[in-house]
N, C-alpha and C positions, 0 to 999 in steps of 0.2 A: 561466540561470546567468550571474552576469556574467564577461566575461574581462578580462581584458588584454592591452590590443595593444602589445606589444615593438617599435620601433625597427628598421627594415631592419638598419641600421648594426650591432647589437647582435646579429642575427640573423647575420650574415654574419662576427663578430667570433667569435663566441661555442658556436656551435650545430656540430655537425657529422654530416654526415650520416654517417648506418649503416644496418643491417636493420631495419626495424622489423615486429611483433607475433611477434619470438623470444627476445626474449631469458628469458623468463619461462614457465612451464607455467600458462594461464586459471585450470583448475580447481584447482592447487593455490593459487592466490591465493582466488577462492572459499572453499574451504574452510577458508581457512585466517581468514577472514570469519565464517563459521559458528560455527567455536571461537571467535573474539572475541566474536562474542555468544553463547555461552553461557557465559563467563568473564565479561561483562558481569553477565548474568542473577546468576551466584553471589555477586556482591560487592554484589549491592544488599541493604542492610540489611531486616531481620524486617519493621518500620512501613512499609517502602515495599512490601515484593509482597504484604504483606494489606493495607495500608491508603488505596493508591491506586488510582485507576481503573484495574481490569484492561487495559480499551480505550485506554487511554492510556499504559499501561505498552507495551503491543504497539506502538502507533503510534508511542511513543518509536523503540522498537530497529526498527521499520523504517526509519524515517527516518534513523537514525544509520548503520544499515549497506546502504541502500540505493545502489547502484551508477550512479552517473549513465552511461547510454550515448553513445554518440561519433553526434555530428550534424558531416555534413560539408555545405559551403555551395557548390556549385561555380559556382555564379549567382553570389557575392560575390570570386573569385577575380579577384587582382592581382598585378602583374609589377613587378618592374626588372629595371636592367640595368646592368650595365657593362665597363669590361675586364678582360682577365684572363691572366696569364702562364701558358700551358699549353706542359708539355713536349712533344716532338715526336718524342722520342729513341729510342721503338719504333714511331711511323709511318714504315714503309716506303716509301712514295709517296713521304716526300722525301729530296731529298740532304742530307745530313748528316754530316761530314769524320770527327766524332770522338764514336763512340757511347758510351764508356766514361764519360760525365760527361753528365748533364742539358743538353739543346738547348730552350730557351724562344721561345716566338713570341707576337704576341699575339692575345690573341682577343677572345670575348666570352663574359660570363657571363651567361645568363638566370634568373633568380630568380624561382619563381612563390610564393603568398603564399596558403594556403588555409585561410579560416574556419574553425573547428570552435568546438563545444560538446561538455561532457564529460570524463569523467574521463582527463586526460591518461594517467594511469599503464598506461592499457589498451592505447596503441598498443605497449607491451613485452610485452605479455603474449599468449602463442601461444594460438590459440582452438582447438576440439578439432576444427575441421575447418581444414585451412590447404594449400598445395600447395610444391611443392620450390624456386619464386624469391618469398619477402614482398618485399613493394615496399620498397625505400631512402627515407629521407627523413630529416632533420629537425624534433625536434618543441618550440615555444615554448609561450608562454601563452595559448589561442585560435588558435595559427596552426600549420599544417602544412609545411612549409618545403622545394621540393623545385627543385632549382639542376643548371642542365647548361651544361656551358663547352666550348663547341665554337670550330674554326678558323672564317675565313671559308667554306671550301668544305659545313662539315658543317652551318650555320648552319640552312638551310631544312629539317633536320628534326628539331629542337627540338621542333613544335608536336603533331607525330605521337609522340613521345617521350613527349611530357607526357601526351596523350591516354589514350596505354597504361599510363602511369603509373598515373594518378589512377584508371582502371579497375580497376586491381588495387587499390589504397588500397579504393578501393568493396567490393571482395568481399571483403577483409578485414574490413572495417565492419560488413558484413552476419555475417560468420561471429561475430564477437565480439558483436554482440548479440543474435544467438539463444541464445550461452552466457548471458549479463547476465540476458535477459529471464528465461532460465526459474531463472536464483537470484533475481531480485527479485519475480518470481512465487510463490516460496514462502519469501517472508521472513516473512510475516504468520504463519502456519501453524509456521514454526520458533517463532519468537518465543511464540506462544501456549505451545505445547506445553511448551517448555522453563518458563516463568510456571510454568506449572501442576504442571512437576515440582519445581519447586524452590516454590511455594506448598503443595506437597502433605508435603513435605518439613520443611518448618518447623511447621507445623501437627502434624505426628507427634511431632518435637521437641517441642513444648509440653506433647504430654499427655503423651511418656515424665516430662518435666518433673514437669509438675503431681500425675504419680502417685506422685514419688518423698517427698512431703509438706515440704519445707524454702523456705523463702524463696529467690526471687532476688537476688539481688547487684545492687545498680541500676547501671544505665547510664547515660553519660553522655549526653546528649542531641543528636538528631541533629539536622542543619537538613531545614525544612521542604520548601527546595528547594536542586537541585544545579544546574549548566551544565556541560555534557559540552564535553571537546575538540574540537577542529575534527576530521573527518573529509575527508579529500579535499577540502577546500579548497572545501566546502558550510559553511552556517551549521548548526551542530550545535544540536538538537533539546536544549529542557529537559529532566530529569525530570519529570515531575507530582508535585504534593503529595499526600504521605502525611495521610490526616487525624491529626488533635492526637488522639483519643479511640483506646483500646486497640482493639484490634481483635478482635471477635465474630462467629465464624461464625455465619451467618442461614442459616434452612432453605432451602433452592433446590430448584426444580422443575430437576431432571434433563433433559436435552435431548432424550431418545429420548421423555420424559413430555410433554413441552412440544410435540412433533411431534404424539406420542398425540393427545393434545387437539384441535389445531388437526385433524388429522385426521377425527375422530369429526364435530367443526363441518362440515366439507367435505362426509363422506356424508352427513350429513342435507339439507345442501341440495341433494345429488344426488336425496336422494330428492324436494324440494319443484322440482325441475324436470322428474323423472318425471310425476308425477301435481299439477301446475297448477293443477287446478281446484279441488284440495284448500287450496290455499295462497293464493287468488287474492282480493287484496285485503286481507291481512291486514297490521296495523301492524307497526311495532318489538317493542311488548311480547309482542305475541304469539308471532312466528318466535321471540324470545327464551325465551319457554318451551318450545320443542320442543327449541333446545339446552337446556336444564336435565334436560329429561327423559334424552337421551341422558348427558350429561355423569353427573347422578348415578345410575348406571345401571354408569356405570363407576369412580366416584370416592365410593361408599358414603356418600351424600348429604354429602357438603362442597360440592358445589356450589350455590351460592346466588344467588339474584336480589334486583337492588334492594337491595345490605347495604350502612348508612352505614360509611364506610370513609375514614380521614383528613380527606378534606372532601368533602362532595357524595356523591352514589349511582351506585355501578358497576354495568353490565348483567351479567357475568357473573363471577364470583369462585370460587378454588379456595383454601381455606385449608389449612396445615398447621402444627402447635406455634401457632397463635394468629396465625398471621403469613399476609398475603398471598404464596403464588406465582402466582398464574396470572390475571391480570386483563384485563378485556374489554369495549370498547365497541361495539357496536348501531348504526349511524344507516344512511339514507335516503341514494344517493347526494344532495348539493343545489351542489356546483361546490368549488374551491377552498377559497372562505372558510369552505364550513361545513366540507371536512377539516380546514382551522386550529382548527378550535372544539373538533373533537371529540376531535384529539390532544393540547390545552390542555387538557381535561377531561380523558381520560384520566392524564396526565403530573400531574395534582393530586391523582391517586388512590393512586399510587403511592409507598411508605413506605420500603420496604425494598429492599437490596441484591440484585443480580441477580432480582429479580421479572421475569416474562418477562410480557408485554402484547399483544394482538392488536388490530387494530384490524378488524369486520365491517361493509364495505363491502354494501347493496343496493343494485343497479341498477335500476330499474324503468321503463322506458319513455326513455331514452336512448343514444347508440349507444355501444357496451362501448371500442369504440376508443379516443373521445376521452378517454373516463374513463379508459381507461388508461393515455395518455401522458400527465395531468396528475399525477397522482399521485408518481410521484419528483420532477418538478420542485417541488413544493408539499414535499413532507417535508422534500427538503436542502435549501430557504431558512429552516426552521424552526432559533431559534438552538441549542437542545441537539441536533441531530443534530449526531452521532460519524461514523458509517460506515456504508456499505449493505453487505448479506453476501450471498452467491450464495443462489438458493431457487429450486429445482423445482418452479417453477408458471407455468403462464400467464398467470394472473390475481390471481397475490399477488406480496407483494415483505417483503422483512426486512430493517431496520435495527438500528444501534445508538444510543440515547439517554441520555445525560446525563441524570440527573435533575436536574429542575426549582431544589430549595435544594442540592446537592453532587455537583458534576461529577463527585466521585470514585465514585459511585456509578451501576452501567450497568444499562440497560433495554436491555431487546430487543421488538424491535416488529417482530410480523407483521401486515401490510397482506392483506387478501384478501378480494377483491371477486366477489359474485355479482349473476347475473342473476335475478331473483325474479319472478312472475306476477304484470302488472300487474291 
């Protein structure tokens, strides 16, 4: 993030030191975060939460209410200095004729100058772990500001001062982004849910709608795209485009159905790693038809091998209402370039909105490791990768994809790679 470096002068002019990480309660700023997006979510019109990229809608409102945490620099820390008129009026040590009126001497002011990144508004806000003295300081644009003006005698220990200072600065830093981390940890997760209630919601409106028999009332037309307010003094995140065409829910394969699947694929080649010898040496097409067998077995023969499908022929295909959910490619592991081919064939297959796609990785006679640190790296330089999602495997991995002709339309791509009998 960039800052801005303030002017000593400006800083010394202007700034004044106080308590800092009290004056505010964390968690009710948080949440009070939380309800901003979901007062977000409410106000976006019908066209944009059915008609734009879910995954994009989500990455919006993270981004917009994502919490930048506080980075302090203490390698970049700088000083001045200069004089400075200090009263003397309750130091005992010296004589002083006439205590009832301010007694001034001079001294020196030390001024130290400490870098940060992050969201300034957080050094006010009390984190939910804190102890009974927050460090004082000043706080500018990028700088943390923190000044001690002592006599000559008290001079030499400034530097032990500042030391204990900035220690506590530190564990305050630390207390406030274990709060930050674990809200921006589940912003994606709010943000979804909230989509979905309020996508689930407009969707019931249509058909209370459409069941009542009468014309709608046209509206007037919305823009395509919006630009969101600055937030915290980050560059705030577009909208995504709603597409132009009315919006028609498409049959989706279910996510506990879409594990199903993927699951069913997994034990059977548990079972072709059991018994080796049964499987040893066989092509693509072939392993492809022992999932077929499993698959229609479970899916009352929808499932199909080999069916021309948009462009080109997919290994394995689950249809529902006429329409592709559940699509799947077959290859040999062969490096890099041929995952590029096969996700490019795949991603040419796919038609329709949230269709969920797997991609079936064999390994055969190479070592499992290297193929498997190549494989994120190779998907997210691919240009329709959105986002990679957590998945419970060893040797798979799930993303999100942009289809191929309308970003506003999301693929889900499970990667899972087996070792198979050479």
């Amino acid at each position: 993030m960039r800052t801005v470096r303030i002017t000593h002068q400006l800083v010394e002019l202007k700034l004044v030191s106080e308590a800092l990480f009290s004056s505010r309660d964390l968690r009710d700023v948080l949440s009070g975060l939380e309800r901003s997006l979901s007062r977000e979510v409410e106000s976006l019109d019908e066209s944009r939460v059915l008609g734009a990229s879910p995954e994009d809608l989500s990455t919006y409102l993270v981004e917009k209410f994502y919490v930048d945490e506080i980075h302090i620099y203490e390698e970049q820390v700088h000083m001045d200095y200069g004089d400075a008129r200090i009263d003397v009026t309750n130091h005992f040590d010296r004589f002083v004729s006439d205590r009832t009126d301010p007694f001034y001497v001079t001294g020196t002011r030390i001024t130290f100058f400490v870098p940060y990144t992050g969201d300034r508004e957080l050094f006010s806000c009390r984190p939910s772990r804190s102890t009974l003295s927050p460090p004082r300081g000043a706080v500018g644009d990028g700088e943390l500001v923190l000044v001690y003006e002592r006599t000559r005698e008290g001079a030499a220990t400034i530097r032990s001062e500042f030391d204990r200072d900035l220690a506590n600065v530190r564990r305050y830093v630390d207390f406030v982004a274990s709060d930050v981390a674990a809200f921006n940890s589940s912003l994606r997760e709010t943000a979804n849910r909230r989509l979905e209630e309020r996508r689930e919601k407009l969707l019931e409106d249509r058909g209370l709608v459409e069941s009542l028999g009468f014309p709608l009332k046209s509206r007037s037309a919305v823009p395509d795209t919006y630009v969101a307010p600055r937030v915290r003094r980050r560059i705030a995140p577009g909208l995504p485009p709603a597409s132009r065409g009315a919006y028609k829910p498409e049959p989706a394969l279910a996510a506990d159905d879409y594990d199903h699947i993927l699951s069913v694929i997994f034990n059977m080649v548990t079972v072709m790693e059991r018994s080796p010898q049964a499987f040893r040496g066989m092509a693509e097409e072939d392993l492809r038809q022992h999932f077929l067998v499993q698959l229609n077995g479970h899916y009352e023969g929808q499932a199909t091998g080999e069916t021309f499908n948009f462009e080109g022929k997919t290994d394995l295909l689950v249809r529902a209402e006429g329409k592709n959910i559940f699509i799947a490619e077959c290859k040999f592991w062969s490096g890099p370039a041929g995952l590029i081919e096969a996700l490019d064939q795949l991603l040419g297959y796919a038609a329709w909105r949230d269709t969920k796609t797997a991609l079936l990785l064999f390994n055969r006679d190479r070592n499992m490791s290297t193929v498997l640190n190549a494989i994120p790296e190779t998907i997210k330089a691919h240009p329709r990768f959105k986002a990679d999602r957590a998945y419970e495997s060893e040797t798979g991995f799930r993303y999100v994809f942009g289809h191929r002709d309308d970003l506003n339309r999301d693929l889900t791509l499970t990667v899972l790679v087996f070792d198979v009998p050479g």
